[in-house]
C-alpha positions as MATLAB code, in Angstrom:
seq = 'XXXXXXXXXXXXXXXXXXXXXXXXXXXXXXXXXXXXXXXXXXXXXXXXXXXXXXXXXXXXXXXXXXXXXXXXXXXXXXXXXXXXXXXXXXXXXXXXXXXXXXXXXXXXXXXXXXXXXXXXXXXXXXXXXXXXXXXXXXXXXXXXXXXXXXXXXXXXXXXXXXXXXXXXXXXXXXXXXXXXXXXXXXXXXXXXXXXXXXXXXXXXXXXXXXXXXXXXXXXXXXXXXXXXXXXXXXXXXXXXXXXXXXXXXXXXXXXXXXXXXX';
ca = [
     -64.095 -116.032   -6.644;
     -60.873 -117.061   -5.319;
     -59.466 -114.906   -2.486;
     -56.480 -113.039   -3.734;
     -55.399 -110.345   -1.845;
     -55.165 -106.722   -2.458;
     -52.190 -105.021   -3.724;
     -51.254 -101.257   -3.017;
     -48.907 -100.585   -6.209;
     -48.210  -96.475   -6.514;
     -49.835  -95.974   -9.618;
     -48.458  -92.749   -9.986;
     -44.975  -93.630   -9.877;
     -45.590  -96.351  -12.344;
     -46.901  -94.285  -14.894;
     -43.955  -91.499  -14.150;
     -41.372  -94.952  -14.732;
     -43.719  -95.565  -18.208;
     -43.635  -91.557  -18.925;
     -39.808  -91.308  -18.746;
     -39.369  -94.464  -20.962;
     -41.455  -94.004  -23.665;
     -38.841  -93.003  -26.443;
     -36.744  -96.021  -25.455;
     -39.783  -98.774  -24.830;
     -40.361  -99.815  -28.434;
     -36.605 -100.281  -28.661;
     -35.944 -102.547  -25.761;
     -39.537 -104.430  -25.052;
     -38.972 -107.290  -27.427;
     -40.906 -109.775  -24.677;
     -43.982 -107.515  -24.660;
     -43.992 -107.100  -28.253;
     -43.755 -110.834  -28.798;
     -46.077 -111.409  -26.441;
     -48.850 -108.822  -28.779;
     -47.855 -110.281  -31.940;
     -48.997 -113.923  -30.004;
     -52.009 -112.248  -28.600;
     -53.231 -111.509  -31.855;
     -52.342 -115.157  -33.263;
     -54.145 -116.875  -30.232;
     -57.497 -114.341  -31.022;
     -57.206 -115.574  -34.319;
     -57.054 -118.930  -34.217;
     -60.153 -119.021  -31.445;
     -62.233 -117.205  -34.109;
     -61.460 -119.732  -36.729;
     -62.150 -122.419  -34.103;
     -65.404 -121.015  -33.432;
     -66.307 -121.332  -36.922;
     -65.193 -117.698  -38.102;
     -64.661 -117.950  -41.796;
     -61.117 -115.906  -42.317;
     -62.279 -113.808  -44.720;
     -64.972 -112.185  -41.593;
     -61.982 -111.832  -38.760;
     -61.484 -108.390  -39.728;
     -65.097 -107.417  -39.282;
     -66.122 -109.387  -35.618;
     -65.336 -107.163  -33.224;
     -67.244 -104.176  -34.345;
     -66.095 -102.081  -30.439;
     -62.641 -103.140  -28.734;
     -61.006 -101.401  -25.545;
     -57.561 -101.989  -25.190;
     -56.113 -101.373  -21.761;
     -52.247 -100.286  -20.810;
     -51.418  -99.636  -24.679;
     -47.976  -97.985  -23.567;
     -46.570  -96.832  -27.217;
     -49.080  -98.771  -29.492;
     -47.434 -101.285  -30.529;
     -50.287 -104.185  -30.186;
     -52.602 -101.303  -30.695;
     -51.426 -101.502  -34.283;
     -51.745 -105.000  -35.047;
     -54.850 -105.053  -33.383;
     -56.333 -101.440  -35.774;
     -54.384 -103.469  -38.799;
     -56.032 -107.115  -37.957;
     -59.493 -107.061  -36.726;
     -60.103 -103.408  -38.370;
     -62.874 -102.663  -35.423;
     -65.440  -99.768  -35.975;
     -63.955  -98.085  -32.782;
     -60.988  -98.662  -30.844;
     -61.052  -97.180  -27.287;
     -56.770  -97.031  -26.102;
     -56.296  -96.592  -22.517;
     -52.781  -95.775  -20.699;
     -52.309  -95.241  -17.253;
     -49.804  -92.652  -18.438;
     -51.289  -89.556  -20.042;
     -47.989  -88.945  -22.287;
     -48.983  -91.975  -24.217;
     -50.940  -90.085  -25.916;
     -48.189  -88.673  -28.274;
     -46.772  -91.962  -28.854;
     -50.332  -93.431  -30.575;
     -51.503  -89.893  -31.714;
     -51.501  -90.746  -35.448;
     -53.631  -93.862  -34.566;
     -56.226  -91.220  -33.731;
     -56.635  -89.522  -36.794;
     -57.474  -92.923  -39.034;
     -60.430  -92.504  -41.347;
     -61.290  -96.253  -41.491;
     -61.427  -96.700  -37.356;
     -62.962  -94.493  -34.935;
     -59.884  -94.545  -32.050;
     -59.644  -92.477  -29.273;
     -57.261  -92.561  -26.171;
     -58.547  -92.583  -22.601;
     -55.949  -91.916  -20.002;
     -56.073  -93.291  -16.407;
     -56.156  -96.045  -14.113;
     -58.172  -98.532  -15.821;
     -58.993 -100.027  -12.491;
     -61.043  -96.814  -12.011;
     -62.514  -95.631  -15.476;
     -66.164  -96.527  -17.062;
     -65.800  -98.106  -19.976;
     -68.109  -98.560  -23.058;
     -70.992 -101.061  -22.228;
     -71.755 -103.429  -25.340;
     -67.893 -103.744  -25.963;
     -66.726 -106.463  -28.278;
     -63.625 -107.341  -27.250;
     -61.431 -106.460  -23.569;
     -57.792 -106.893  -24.578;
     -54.323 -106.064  -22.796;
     -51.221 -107.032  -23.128;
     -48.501 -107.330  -20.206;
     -50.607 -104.729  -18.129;
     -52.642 -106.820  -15.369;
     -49.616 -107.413  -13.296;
     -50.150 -103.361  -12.186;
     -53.801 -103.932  -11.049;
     -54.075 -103.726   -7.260;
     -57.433 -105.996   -7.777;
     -57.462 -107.846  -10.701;
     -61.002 -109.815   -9.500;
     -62.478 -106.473   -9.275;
     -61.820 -105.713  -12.563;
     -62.543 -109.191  -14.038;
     -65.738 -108.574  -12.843;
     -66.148 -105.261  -14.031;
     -65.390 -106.430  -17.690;
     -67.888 -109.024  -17.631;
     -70.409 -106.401  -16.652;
     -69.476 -104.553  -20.149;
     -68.855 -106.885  -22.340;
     -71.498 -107.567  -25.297;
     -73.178 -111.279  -24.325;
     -70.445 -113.011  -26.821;
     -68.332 -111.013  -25.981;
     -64.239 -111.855  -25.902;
     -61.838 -110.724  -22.640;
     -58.096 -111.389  -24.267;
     -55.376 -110.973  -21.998;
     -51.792 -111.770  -21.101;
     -49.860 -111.072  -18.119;
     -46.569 -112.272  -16.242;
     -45.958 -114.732  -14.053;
     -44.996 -115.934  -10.664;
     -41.141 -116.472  -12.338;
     -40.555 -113.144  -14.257;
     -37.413 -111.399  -12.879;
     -37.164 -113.831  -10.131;
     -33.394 -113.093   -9.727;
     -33.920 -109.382   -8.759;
     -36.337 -110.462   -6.334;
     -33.617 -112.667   -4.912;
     -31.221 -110.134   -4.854;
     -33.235 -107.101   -3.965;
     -35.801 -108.250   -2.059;
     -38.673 -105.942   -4.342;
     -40.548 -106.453   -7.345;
     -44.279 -106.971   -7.974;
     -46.626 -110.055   -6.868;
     -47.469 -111.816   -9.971;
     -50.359 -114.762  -10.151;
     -49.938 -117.609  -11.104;
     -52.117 -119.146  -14.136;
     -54.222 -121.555  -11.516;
     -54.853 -118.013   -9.580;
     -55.619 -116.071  -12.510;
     -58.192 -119.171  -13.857;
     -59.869 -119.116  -10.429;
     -60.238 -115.376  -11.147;
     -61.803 -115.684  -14.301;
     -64.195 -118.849  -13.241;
     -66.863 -117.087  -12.074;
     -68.382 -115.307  -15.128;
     -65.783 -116.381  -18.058;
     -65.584 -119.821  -19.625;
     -61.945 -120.167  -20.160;
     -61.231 -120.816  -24.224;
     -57.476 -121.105  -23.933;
     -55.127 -120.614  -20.865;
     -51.018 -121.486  -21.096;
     -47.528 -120.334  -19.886;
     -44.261 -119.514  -21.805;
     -41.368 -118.616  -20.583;
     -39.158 -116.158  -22.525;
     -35.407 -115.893  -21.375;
     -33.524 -112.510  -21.776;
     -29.596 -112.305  -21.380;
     -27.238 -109.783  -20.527;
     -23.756 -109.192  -20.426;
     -23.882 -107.756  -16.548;
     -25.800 -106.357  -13.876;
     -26.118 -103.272  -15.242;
     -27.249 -104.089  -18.633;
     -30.112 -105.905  -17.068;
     -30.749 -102.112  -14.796;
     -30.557 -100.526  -17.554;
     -32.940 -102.534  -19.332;
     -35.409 -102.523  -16.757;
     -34.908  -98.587  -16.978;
     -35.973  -98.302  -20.695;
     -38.777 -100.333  -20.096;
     -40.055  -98.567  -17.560;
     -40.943 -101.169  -15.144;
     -38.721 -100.089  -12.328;
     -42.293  -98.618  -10.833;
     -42.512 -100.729   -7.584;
     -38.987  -99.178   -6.502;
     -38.587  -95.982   -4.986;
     -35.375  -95.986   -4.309;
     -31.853  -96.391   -6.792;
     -30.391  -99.803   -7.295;
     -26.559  -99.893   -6.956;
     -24.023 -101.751   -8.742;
     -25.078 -105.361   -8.218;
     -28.230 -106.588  -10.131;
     -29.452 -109.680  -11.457;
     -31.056 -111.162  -14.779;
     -33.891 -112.147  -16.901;
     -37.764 -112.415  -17.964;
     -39.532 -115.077  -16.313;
     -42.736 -117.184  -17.177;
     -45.802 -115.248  -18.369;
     -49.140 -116.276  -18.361;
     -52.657 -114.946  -20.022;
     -56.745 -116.109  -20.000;
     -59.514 -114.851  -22.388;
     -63.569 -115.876  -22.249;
     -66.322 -115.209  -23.594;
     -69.279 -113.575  -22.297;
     -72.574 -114.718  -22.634;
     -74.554 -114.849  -19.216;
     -70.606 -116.141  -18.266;
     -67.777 -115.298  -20.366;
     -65.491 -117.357  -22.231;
     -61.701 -116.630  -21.880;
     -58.666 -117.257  -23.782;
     -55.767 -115.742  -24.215;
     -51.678 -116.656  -23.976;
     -48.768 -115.812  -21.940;
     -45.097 -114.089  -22.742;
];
């Protein structure tokens, strides 16, 4: 495994940032919300490529975790599309909860909400499918918990994720100083190497505008992912979402991994 260091993000902060934006998220993550609508596209088109007949997508992953579902919006397409016989949600943010509540009462799916630090929790063994959108740039070890999937995944089983990358918000880093360490895809593929066999790795890069600085802040606000900084930002600020990059395997003694970018 490639060595990657630590990180030491303040996980509790993070999900107090997440907490405070949750009735503005849905309105102003239109990156992240791309990015789950391609998710599902690029899990359905490796299905079909594996020989999948259409008609049997909704049935193939009988046991899927999501991790980071924030306000449920991939959640849905992912209860809609693949209609799984349970769907385990996990949020580092325990308020989530009220934001995917009705998912929990469906008759058709068995889903349930886990809150906590993923990087921490036991999840089901024999899962079908590991999936997360925009979430492993919080992980303060993402090997460790590469690894940790592959120990739960079912032997064909499918690790689907997408993340950003090494460009996202590059002009508040220049400005501020701050802002979170993001892999790159070559870092994140040497992550993945050791027990996934990578079905589809790629970058995209996704440009925001804004009027001025503090449209941008105030963005970044409604978001939520102001978590690394403790402190207020003044009047200056800059601009933009930057390149994002995903993996997803398979498990089967390895794991294959696919999975797209935002």
């Amino acid at each position: 495994m490639t060595d990657i260091p630590t990180r030491s993000i303040d996980k509790e902060l993070v999900a107090k940032r997440f907490s405070y934006s949750r009735s503005t998220y849905d309105r102003e993550a239109s990156v992240q919300r791309q990015v789950a609508e391609k998710m599902m596209r690029l899990l359905t088109d490796a299905l079909l490529s594996a020989g999948i007949p259409r008609p049997q997508l909704p049935t193939h992953f009988r046991h899927i975790v999501e991790l980071g579902c924030g306000t449920g919006s991939y959640s849905r397409i992912l209860l809609n599309t693949l209609q799984p016989e349970t769907l385990l949600l996990n949020d580092l943010c325990r308020d989530m909860e009220e934001c995917v509540g009705e998912l929990c009462t469906t008759r058709t799916t068995r889903v349930s909400f886990l809150p906590g630090d993923a990087e921490a929790l036991d999840f089901p063994a024999e899962t079908d499918l590991i999936t997360s959108c925009s979430t492993l740039q919080w992980f303060n070890d993402p090997g460790a918990f590469l690894t940790r999937c592959h120990q739960v995944l079912m032997a064909d089983g499918l690790l689907a994720f997408s993340t950003f990358g090494t460009t996202n918000m590059h002009e508040i880093r220049q400005l501020t100083g701050h802002g979170l360490e993001y892999l790159s895809i070559e870092e994140l593929q040497a992550l993945l190497s050791p027990g996934f066999d990578v079905l589809h790795a790629e970058e995209e890069v996704v440009t925001l505008s804004f009027p001025t600085p503090q449209a941008v802040l105030k963005h970044l606000k409604q978001t939520g992912v102001t978590g690394t900084e403790k402190k207020k930002w003044g009047r200056r600020g800059g601009a933009g979402r930057g390149r994002g990059g995903g993996a997803a395997g398979r498990r089967g003694g390895r794991a294959r991994a696919g999975g797209g970018g935002g």
